[in-house]
C-alpha positions in Angstrom: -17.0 69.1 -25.7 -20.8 70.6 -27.0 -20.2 74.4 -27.5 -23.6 76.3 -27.6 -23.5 79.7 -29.7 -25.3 81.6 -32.2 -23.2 82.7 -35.2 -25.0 84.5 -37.8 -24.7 82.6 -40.9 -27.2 84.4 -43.1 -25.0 85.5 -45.7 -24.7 81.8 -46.5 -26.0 78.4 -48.3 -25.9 75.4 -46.7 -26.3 72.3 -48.8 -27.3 69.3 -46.8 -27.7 66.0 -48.8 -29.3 67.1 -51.6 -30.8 70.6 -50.2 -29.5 73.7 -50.6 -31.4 75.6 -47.9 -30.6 79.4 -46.6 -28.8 79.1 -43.4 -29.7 80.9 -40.2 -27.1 80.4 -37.6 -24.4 77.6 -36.1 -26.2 76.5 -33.2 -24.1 74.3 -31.3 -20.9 72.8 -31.9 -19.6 69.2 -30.8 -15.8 68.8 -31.0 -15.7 65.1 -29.5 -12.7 64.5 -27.3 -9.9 66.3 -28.1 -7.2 63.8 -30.0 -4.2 66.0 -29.3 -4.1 68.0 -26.3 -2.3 70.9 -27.4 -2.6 74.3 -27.8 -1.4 74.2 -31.0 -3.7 72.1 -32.6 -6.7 72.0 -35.1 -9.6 70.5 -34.7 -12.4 69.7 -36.7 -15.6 69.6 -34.7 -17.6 66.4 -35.2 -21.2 67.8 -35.1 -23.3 70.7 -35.9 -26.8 71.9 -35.0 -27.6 74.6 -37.8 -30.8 76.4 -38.1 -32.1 77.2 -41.8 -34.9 78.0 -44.0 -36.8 74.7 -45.8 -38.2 74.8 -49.2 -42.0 75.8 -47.4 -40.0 78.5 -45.5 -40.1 77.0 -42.0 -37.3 77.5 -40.1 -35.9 73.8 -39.0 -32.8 72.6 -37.1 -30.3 70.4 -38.7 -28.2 68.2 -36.3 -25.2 65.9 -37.9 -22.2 64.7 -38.2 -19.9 68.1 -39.8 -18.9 66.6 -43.2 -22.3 66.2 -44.2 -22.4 70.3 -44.5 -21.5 72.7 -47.1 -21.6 76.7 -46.7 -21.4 78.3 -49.7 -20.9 82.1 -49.2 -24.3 84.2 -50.8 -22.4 86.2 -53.7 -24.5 89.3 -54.5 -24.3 91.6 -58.1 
C-alpha cells in the first residue's frame, strides 16, 4: 500500500548513507503488503520518498528502502 502525504519534517536531520542532509518532508510512504491483517498491529513501512536539502542546497528526492534513514530531531540552544 503507497501512501502519498506531506509531513513537515523540517525540524529534522536525515542522515542517508553517509549524508546528513536537512529534511523537507515524508513524501510518500510504501508499507508493502500487510503481514498481519489486524487492527492491532504494527507496521513498519518498507519505503520512503523524502525530500531534503543537498550539500549545494538543491532540494532532491530520496526514494529507498526505510532502514536506510535516520531522523535526528534539530536540538536548538
Amino acid at each position: 500500500m503507497n501512501i502519498a502525504m506531506n509531513i513537515d519534517l523540517s525540524r529534522f536531520k536525515v542522515i542517508y548513507g553517509e549524508k546528513v542532509l536537512n529534511a523537507i518532508a515524508l513524501q510518500s510512504i510504501d508499507m508493502g503488503e500487510a503481514e498481519y491483517p489486524s487492527e492491532k498491529c504494527v507496521e513498519k513501512p518498507k519505503f520512503l520518498e523524502v525530500l531534503a536539502i543537498n550539500e549545494d542546497g538543491n532540494i532532491i528526492a530520496i526514494y529507498d528502502e526505510a532502514w536506510t534513514f535516520q531522523f535526528l530531531p534539530i536540538v536548538q540552544n
